[in-house]
LODOPA-160287 format. One line per 10 residues: their letters; for each residue x, y, z of N, C-alpha, C, O. Coordinates in Angstrom, 3 decimals. Example, Ala and Ser with C-alpha at 12.3 -4.5 7.8 and 13.67 -1.06 7.14 Angstrom:
# residues 2
as	13.190/-5.690/7.800/12.300/-4.500/7.800/13.200/-3.300/7.800/14.236/-3.319/8.465 ~ 12.850/-2.250/7.080/13.670/-1.060/7.140/12.900/0.030/7.870/13.409/1.138/8.039
***
This chain:
# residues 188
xxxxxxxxxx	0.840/-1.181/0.000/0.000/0.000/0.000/0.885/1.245/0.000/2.070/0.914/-0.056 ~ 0.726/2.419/0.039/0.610/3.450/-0.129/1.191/3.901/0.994/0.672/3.457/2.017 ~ 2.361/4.852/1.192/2.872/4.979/2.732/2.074/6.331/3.112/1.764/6.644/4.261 ~ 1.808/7.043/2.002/1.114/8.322/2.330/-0.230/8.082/3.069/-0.645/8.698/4.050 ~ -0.914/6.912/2.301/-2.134/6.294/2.452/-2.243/5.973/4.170/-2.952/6.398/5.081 ~ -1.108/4.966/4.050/-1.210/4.987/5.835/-0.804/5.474/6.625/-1.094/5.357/7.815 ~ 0.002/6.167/6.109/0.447/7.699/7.375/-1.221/8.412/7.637/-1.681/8.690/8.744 ~ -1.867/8.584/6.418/-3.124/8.919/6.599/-4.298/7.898/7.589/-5.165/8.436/8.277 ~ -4.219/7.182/7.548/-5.058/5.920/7.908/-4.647/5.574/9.691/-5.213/5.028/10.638 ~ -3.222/6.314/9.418/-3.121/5.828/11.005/-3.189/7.384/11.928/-3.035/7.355/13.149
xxxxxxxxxx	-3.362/8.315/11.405/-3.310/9.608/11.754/-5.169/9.619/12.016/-5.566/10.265/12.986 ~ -5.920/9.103/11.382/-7.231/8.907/11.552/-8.028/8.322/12.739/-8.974/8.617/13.470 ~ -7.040/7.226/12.515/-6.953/5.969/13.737/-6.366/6.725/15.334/-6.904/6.436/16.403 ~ -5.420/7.520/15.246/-4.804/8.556/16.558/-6.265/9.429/16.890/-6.867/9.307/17.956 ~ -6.731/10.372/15.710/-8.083/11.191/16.325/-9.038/10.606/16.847/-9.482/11.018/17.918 ~ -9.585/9.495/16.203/-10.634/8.628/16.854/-10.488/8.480/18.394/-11.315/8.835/19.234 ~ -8.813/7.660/18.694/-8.701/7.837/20.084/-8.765/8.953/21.035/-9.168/8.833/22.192 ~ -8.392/9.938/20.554/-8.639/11.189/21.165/-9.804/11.785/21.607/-10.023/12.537/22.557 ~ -10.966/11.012/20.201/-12.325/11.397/20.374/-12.427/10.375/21.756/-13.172/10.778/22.649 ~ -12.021/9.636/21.877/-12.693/8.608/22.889/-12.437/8.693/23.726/-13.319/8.649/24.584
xxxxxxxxxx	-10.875/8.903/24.181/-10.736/9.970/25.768/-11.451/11.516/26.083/-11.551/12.129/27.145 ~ -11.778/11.771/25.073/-13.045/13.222/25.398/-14.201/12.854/26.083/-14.672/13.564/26.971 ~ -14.751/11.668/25.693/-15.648/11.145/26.225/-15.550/10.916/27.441/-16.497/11.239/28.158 ~ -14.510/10.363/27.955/-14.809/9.673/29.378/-14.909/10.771/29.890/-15.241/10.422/31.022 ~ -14.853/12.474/29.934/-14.684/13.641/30.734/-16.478/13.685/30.963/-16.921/14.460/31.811 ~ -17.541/12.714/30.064/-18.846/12.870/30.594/-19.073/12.444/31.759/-20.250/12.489/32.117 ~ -17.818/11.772/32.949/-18.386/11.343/34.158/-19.396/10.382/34.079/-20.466/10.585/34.653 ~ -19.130/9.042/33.240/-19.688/7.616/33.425/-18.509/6.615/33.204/-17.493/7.010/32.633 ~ -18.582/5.796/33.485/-17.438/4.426/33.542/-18.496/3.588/33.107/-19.723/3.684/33.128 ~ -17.501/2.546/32.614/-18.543/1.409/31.957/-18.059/-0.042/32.604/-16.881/-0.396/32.665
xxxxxxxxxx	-18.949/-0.645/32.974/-19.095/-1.603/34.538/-19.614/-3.031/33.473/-20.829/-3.227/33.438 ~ -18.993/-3.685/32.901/-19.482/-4.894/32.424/-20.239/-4.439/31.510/-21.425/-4.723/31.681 ~ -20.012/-3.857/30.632/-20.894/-3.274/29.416/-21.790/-2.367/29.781/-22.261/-1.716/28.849 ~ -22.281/-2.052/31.157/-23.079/-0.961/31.461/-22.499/0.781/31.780/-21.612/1.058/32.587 ~ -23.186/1.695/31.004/-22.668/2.685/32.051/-23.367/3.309/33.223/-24.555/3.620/33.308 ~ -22.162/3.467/34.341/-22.616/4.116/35.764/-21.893/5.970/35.782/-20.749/6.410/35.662 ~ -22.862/6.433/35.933/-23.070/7.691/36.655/-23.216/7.508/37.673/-23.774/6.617/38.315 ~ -22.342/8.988/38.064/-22.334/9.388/39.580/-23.721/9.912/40.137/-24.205/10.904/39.592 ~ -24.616/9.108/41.540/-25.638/9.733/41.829/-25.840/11.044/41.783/-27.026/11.375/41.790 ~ -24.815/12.148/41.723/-25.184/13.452/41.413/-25.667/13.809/40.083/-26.593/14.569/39.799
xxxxxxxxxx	-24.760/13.021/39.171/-25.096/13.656/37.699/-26.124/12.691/37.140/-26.482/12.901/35.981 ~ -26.698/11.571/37.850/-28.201/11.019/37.047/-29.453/11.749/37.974/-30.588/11.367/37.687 ~ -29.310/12.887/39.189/-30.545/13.148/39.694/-29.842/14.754/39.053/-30.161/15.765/39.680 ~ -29.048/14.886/38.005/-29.295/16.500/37.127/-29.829/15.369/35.987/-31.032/15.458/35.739 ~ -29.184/14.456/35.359/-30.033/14.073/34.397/-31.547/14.033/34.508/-32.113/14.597/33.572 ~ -32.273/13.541/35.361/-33.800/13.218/35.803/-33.918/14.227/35.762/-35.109/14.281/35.453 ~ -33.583/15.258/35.837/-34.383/16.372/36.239/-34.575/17.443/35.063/-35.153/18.527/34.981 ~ -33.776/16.589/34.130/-33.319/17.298/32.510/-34.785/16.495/31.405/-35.031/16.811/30.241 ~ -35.510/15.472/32.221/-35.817/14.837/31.010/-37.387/15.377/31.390/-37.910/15.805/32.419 ~ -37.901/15.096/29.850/-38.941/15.620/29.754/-39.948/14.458/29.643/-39.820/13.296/29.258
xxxxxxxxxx	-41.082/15.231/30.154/-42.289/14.097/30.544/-42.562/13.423/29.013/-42.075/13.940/28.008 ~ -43.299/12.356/28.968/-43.956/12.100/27.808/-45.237/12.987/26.936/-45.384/13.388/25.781 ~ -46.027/13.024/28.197/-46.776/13.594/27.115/-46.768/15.996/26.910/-47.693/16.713/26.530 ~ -45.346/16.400/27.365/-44.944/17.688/26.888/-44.197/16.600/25.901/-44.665/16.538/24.764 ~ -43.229/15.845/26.171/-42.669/15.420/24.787/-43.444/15.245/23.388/-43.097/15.728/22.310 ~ -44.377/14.582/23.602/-45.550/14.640/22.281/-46.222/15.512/21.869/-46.641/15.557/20.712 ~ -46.532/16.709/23.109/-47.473/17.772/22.233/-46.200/18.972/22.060/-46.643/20.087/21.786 ~ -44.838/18.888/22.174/-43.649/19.390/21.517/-43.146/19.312/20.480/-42.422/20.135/19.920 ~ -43.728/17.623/19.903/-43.271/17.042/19.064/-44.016/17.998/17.241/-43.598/18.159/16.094 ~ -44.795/18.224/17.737/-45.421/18.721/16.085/-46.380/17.879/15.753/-46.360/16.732/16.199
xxxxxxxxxx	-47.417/18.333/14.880/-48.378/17.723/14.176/-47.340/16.787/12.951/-47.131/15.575/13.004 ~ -46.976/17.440/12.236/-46.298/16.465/11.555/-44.929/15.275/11.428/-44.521/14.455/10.606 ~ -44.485/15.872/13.040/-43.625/14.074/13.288/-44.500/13.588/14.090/-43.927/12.598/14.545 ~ -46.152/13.679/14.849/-46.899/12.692/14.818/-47.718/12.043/13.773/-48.377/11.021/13.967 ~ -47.654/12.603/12.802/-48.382/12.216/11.363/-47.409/11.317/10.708/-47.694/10.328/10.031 ~ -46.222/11.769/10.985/-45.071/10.994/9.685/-44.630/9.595/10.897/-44.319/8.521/10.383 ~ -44.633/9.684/12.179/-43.646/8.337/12.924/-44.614/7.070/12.430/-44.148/5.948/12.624 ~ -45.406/7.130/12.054/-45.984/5.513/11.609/-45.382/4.681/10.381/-45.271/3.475/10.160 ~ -44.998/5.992/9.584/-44.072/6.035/8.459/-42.439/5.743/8.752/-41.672/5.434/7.841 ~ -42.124/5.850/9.805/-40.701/6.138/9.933/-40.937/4.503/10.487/-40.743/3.548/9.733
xxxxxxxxxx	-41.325/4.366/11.731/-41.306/2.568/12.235/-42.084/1.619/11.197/-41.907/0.507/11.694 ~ -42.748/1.461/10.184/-43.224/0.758/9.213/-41.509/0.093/8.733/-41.283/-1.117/8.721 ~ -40.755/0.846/8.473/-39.523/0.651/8.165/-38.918/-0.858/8.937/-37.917/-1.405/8.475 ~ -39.453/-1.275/9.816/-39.145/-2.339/10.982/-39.295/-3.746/9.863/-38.564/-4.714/9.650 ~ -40.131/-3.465/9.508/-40.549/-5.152/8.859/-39.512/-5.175/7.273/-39.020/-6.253/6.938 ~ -39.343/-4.298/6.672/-38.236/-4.698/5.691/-36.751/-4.423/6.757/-35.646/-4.787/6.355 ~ -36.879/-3.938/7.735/-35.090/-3.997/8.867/-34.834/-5.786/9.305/-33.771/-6.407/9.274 ~ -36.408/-6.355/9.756/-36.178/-7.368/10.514/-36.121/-8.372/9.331/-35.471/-9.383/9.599 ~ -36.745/-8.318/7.866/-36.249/-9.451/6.977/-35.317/-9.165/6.887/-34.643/-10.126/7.257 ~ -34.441/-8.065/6.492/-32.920/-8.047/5.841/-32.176/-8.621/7.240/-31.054/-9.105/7.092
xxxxxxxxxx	-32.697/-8.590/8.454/-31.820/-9.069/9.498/-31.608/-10.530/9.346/-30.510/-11.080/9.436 ~ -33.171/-11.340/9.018/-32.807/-12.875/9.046/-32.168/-13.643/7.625/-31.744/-14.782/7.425 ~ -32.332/-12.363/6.708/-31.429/-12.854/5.446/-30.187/-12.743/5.628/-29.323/-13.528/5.238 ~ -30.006/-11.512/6.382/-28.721/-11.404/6.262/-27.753/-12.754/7.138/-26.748/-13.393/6.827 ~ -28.476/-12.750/8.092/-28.488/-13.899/9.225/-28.371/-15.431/8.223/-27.403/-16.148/8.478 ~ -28.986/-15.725/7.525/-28.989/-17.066/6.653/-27.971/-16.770/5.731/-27.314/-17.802/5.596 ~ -27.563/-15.963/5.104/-26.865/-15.957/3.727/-25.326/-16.075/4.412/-24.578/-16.885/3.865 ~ -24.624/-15.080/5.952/-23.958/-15.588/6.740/-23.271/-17.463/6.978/-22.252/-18.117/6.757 ~ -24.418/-17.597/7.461/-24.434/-19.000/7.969/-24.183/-19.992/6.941/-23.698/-21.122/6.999 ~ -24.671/-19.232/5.902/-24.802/-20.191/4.550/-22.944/-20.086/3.877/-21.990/-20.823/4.128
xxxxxxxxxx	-23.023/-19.070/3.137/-21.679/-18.351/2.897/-20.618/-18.700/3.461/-20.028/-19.781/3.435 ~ -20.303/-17.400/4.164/-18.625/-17.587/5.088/-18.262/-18.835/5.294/-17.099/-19.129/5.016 ~ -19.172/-19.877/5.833/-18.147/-20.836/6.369/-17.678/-21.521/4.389/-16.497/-21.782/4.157 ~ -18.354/-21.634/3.671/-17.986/-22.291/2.058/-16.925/-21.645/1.525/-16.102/-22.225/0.817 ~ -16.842/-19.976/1.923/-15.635/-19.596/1.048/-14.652/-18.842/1.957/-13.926/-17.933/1.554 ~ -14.694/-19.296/3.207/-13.781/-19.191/4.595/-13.604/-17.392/5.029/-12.618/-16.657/4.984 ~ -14.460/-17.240/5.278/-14.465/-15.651/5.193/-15.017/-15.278/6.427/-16.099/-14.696/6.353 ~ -14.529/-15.474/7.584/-14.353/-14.616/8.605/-16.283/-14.121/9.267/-16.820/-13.210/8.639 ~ -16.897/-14.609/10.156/-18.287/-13.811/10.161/-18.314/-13.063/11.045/-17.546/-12.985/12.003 ~ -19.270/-12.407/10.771/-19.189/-10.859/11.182/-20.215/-11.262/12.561/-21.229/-11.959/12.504
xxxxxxxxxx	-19.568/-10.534/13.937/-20.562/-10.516/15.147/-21.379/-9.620/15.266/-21.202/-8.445/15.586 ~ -22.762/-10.438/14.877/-23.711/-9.316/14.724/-24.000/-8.571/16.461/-25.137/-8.103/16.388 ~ -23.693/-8.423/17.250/-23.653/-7.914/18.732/-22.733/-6.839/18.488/-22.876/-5.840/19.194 ~ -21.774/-6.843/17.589/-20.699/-6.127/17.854/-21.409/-4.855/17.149/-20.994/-3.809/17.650 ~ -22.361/-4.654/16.128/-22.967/-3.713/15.306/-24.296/-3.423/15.875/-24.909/-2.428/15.486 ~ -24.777/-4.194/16.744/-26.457/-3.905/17.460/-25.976/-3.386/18.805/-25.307/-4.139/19.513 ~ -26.264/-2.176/19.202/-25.823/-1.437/20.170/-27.079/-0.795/20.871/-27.736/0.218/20.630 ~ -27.153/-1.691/21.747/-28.771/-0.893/22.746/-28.260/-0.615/24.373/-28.338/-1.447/25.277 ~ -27.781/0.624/24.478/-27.217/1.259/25.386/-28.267/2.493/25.584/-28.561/2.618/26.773 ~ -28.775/3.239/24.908/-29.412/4.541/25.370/-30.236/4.670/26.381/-30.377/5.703/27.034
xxxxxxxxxx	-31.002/3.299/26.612/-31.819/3.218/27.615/-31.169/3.658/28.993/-31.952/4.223/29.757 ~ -30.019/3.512/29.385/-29.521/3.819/30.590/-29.476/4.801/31.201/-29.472/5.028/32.411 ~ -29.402/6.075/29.405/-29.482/7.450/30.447/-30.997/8.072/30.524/-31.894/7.906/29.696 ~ -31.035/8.660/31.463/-32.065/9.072/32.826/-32.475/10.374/31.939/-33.669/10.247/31.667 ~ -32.201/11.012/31.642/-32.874/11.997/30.878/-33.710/12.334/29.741/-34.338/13.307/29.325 ~ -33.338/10.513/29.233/-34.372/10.464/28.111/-36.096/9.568/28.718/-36.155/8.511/29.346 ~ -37.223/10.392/28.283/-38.455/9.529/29.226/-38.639/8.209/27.760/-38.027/8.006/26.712 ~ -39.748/7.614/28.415/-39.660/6.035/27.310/-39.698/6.384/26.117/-38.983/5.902/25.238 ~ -40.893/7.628/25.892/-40.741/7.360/23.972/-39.348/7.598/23.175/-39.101/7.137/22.060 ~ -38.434/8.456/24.007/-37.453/8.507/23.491/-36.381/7.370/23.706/-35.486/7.313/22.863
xxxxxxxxxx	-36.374/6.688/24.479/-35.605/5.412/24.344/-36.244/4.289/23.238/-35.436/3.567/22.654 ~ -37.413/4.170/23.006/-38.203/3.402/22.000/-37.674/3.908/21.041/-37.060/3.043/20.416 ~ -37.575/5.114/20.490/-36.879/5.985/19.296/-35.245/5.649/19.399/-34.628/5.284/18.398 ~ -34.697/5.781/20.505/-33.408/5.770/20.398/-33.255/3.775/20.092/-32.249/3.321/19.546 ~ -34.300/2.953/20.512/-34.021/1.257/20.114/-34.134/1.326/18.812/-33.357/0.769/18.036 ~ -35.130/2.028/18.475/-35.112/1.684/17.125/-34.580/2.453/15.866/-34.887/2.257/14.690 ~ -33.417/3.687/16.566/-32.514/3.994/15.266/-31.306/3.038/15.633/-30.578/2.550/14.769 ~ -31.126/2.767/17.272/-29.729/1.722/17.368/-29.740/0.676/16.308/-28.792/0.415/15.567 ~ -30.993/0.063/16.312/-31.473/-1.490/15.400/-31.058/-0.970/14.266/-29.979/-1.297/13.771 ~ -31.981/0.021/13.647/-31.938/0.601/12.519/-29.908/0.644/11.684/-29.376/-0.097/10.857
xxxxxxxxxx	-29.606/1.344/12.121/-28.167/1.942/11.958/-27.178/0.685/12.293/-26.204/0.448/11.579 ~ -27.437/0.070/13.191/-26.570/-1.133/14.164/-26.992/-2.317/13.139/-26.156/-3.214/13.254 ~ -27.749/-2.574/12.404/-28.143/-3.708/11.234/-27.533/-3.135/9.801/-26.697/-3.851/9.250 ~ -27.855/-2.046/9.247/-26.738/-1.261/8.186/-25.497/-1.540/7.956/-24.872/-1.980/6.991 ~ -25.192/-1.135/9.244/-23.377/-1.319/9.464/-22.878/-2.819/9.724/-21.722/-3.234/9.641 ~ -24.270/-3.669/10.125/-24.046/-5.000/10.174/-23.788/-5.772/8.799/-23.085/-6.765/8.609 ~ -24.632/-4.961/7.804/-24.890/-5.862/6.173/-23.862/-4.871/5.887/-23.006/-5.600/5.385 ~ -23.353/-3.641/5.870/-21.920/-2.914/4.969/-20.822/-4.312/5.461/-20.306/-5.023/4.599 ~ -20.659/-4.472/6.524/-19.253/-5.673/7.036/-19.513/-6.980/6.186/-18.684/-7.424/5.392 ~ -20.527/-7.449/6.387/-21.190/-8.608/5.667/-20.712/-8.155/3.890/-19.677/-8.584/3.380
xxxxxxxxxx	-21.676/-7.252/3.173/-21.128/-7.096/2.030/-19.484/-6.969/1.270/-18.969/-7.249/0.187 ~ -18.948/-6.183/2.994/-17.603/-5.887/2.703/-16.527/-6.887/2.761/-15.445/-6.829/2.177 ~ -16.961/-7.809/3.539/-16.439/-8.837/3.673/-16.721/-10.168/2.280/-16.003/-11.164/2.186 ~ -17.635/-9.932/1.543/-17.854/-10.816/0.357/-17.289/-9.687/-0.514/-16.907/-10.312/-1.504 ~ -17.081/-8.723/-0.677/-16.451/-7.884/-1.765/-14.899/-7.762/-2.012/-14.291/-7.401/-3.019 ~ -14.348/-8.270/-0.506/-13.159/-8.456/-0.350/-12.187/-9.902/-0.747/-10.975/-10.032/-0.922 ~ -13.296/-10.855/-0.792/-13.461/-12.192/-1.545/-13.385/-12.330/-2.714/-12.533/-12.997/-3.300 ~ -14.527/-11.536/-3.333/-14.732/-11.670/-4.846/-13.796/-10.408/-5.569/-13.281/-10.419/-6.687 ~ -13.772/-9.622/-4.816/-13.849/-8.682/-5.891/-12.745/-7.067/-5.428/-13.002/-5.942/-5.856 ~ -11.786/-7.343/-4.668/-10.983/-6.566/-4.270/-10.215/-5.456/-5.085/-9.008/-5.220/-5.148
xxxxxxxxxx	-11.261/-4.867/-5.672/-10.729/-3.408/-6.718/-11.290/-2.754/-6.351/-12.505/-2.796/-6.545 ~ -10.806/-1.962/-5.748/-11.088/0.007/-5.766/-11.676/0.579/-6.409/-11.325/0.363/-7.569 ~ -12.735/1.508/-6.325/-13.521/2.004/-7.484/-13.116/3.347/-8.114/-12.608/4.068/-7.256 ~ -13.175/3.958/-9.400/-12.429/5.310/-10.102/-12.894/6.077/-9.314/-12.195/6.939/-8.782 ~ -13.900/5.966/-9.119/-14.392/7.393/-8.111/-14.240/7.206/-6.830/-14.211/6.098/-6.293 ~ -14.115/8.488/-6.157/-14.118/8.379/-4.379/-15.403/7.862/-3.796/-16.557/8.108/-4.144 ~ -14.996/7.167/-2.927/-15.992/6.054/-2.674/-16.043/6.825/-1.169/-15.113/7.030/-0.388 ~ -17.757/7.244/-1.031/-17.728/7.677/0.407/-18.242/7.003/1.364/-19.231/6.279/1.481 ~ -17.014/7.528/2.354/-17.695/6.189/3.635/-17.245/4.452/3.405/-17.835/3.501/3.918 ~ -16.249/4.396/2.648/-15.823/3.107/2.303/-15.884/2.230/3.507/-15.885/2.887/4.548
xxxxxxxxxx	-15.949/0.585/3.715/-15.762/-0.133/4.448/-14.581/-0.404/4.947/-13.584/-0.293/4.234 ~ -14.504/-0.766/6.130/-12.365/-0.956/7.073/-12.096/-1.533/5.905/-11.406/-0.741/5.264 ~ -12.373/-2.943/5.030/-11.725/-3.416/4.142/-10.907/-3.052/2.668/-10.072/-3.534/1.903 ~ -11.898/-1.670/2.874/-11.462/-1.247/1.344/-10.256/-0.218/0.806/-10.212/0.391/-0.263 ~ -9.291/-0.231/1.910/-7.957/0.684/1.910/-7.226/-0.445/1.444/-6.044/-0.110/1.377 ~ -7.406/-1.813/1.036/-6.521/-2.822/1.172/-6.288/-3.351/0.126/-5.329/-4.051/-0.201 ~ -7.711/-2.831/-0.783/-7.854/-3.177/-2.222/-7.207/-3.134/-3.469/-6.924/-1.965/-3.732 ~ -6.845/-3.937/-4.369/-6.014/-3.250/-5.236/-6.479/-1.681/-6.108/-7.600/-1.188/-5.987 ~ -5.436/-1.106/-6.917/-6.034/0.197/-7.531/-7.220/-0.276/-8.816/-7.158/-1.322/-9.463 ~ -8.180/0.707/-8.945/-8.520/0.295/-10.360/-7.544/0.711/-10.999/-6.724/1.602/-10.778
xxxxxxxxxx	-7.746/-0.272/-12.125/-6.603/-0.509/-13.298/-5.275/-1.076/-12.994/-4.349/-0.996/-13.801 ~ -5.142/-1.766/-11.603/-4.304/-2.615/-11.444/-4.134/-4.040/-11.922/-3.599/-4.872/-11.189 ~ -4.665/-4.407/-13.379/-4.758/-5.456/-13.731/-3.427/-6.635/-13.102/-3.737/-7.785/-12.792 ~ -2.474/-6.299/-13.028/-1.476/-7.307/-12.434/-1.422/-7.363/-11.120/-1.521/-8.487/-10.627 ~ -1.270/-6.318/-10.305/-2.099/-6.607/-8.417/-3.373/-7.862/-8.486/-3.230/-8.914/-7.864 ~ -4.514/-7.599/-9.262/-5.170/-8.456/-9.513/-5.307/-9.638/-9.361/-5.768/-10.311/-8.440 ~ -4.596/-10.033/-10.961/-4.227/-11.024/-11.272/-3.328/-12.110/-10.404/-3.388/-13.336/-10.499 ~ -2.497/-11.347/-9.550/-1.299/-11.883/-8.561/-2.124/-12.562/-7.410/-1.969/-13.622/-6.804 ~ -3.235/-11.369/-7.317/-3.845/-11.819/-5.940/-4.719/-12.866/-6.006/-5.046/-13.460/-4.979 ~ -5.242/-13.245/-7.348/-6.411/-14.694/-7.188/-5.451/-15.732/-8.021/-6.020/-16.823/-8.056
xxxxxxxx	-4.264/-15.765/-8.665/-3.354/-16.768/-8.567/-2.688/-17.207/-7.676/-2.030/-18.244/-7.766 ~ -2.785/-16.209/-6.298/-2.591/-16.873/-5.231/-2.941/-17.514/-4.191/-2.389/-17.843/-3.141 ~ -4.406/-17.699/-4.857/-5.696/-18.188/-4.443/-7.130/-17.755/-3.954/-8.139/-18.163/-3.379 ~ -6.724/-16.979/-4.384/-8.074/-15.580/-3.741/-7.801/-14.884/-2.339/-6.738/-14.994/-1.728 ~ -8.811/-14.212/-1.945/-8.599/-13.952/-0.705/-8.369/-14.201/0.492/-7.678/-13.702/1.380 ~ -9.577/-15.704/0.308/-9.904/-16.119/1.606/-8.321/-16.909/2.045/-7.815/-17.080/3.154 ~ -7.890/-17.236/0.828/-6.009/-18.300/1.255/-5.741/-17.289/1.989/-5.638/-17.732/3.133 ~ -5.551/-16.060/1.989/-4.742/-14.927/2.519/-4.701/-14.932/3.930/-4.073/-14.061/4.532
***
């Protein structure tokens, strides 16, 4: 690869961490996958959150008109979950490709903090699902694209998958070629 590429890639990889020690300055620790607040700062949280029903008549006539529209979305989320779930099971293990932990992409944490009342944790389950199943089928796809088909695309590809810095260039016909005479990916 590219030394510029990963001077870049690992300079990316340094901010992220940085973002993540900013975080802990919110005063929670995380206790076996849970986070704990200090009894002071969850009785300012409680006292931050808003009832349900000011939350709903805050909400607008038209995000109560449109949310039936927005959760309808559930029943094509939960088939692509059990396809994605079968084609997994089916797949990876035939062409040795690594499966993806779907836990590691379904993230239902919001419930914990105290300032949000239920409808907003129901909202916050179901963009986690939402977003946390996405990023579940991008790994899944990225991970069969990295199998079949490891070329880079001419155009800037936004939001690429972890896998796709690794890819050969387009128009690398001999990177290519080298790489599935040496048995494809999955040998790798």
């Amino acid at each position: 690869m590219d030394p510029h590429v990963d001077s870049l890639i690992a300079k990316i990889r340094s901010l992220e961490g940085e973002l993540a020690i900013r975080r802990t300055r919110l005063n929670f620790k995380l206790d076996d996958g849970r986070a704990r607040f200090e009894q002071e700062i969850l009785q300012a949280h409680r006292a931050l959150r808003t009832g349900v029903v000011r939350y709903v008549l805050d909400a607008g006539f038209l995000h109560v008109v449109t949310s039936p529209v927005i959760y309808a979305l559930i029943f094509p989320l939960a088939l692509l979950d059990v396809v994605l779930t079968v084609y997994q099971a089916v797949c990876f293990p035939v062409y040795g490709i690594e499966k993806v932990r779907r836990r590691d992409y379904l993230i239902f944490d919001r419930y914990q903090l105290a300032y949000l009342n239920i409808l907003q944790k129901i909202n916050c389950a179901y963009c986690s699902y939402a977003n946390g199943l996405l990023a579940y089928a991008r790994e899944i796809a990225g991970r069969t694209e990295k199998y079949f088909c490891p070329i880079k695309h001419a155009r800037r590809v936004i939001a690429a998958h972890a896998g796709y810095d690794a890819f050969k260039e387009f128009g690398d016909a001999e990177g290519f070629r080298r790489r599935w005479e040496g048995g494809g990916e999955a040998q790798k």
